[in-house]
C-alpha positions as semicolon CSV with decimal commas, in nm:
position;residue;x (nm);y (nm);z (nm)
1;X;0,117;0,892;0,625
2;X;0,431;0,746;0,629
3;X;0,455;0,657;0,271
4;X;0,343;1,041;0,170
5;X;0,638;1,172;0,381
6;X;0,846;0,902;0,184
7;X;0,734;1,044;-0,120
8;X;0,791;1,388;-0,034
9;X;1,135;1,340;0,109
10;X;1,233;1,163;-0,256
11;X;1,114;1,390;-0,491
12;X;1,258;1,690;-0,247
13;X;1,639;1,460;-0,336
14;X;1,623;1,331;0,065
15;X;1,646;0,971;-0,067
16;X;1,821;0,794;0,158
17;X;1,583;0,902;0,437
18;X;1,318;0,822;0,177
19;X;1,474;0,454;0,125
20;X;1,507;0,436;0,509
21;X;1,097;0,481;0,567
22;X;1,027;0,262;0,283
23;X;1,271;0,027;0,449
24;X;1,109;0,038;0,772
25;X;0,739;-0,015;0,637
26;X;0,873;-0,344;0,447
27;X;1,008;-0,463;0,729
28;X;0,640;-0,397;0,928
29;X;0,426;-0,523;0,650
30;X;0,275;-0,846;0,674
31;X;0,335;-1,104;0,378
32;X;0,094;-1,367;0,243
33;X;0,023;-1,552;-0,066
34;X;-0,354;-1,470;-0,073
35;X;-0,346;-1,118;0,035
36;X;-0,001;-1,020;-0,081
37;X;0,213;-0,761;0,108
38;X;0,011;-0,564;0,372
39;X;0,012;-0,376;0,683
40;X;-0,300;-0,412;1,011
41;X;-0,340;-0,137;1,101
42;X;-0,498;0,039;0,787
43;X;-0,824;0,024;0,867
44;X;-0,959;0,390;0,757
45;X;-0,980;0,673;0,926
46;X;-1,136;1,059;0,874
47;X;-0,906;1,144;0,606
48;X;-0,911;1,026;0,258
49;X;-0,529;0,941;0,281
50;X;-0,676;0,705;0,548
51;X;-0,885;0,462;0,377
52;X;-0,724;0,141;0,373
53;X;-0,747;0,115;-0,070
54;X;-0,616;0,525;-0,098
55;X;-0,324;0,455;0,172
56;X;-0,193;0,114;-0,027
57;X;-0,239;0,268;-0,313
58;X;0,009;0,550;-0,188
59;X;0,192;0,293;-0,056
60;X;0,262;0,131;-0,426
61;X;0,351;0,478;-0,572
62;X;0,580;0,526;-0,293
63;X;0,739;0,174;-0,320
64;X;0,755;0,211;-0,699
65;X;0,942;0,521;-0,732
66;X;1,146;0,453;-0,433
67;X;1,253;0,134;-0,440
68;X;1,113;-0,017;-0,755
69;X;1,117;-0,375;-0,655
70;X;0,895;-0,553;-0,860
71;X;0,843;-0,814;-0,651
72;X;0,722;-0,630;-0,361
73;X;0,500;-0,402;-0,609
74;X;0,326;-0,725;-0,731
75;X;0,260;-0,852;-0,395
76;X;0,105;-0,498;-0,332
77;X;-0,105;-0,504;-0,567
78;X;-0,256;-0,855;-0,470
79;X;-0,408;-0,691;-0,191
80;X;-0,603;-0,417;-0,436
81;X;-0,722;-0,662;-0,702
82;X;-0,823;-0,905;-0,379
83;X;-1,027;-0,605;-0,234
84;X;-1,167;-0,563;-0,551
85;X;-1,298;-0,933;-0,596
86;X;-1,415;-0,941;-0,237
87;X;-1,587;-0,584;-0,317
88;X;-1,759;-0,736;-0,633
89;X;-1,903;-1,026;-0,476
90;X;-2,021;-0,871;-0,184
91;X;-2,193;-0,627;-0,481
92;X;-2,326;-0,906;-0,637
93;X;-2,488;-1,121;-0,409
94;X;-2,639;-0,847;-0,234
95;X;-2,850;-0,716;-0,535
96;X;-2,893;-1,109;-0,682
């Protein structure tokens, strides 16, 4: 939610509250090498914004047009193409 509000806020010219949310959920996320950049507590919900793969990939739109730091893009997209492996072997040995 918060990186939709982010989003909002920058393309409505409110950047620096923008850069101050996007800020904040850096500075919450959790960093490492095999997952990449991530945050806990997205573990799904009712909504479709909620589901942990729709809410990072918000969170990469949001962190690419706001702050467009590479570095912290790639690292948020380790956790995607990770989910994605996991995803396909889970797939895979279930209908072997």
């Amino acid at each position: 939610m918060q990186g939709m509000i982010a989003l909002a806020l920058h393309r409505q010219g409110e950047t620096a509250v923008a850069k101050k949310i996007i800020a904040s959920l850096k500075e919450n996320a959790l960093v490492s090498e095999e997952m990449g950049m991530y945050w806990k507590d997205l573990s799904g919900g009712y909504y479709w914004y909620e589901a942990p793969v729709e809410a990072h990939a918000l969170l990469i739109e949001a962190f690419t047009e706001i702050a467009n730091d590479a570095t912290v893009i790639s690292n948020l997209k380790n956790l995607v193409a990770e989910t994605k492996t996991n995803s396909t072997l889970a797939h895979h040995h279930r209908y072997s």
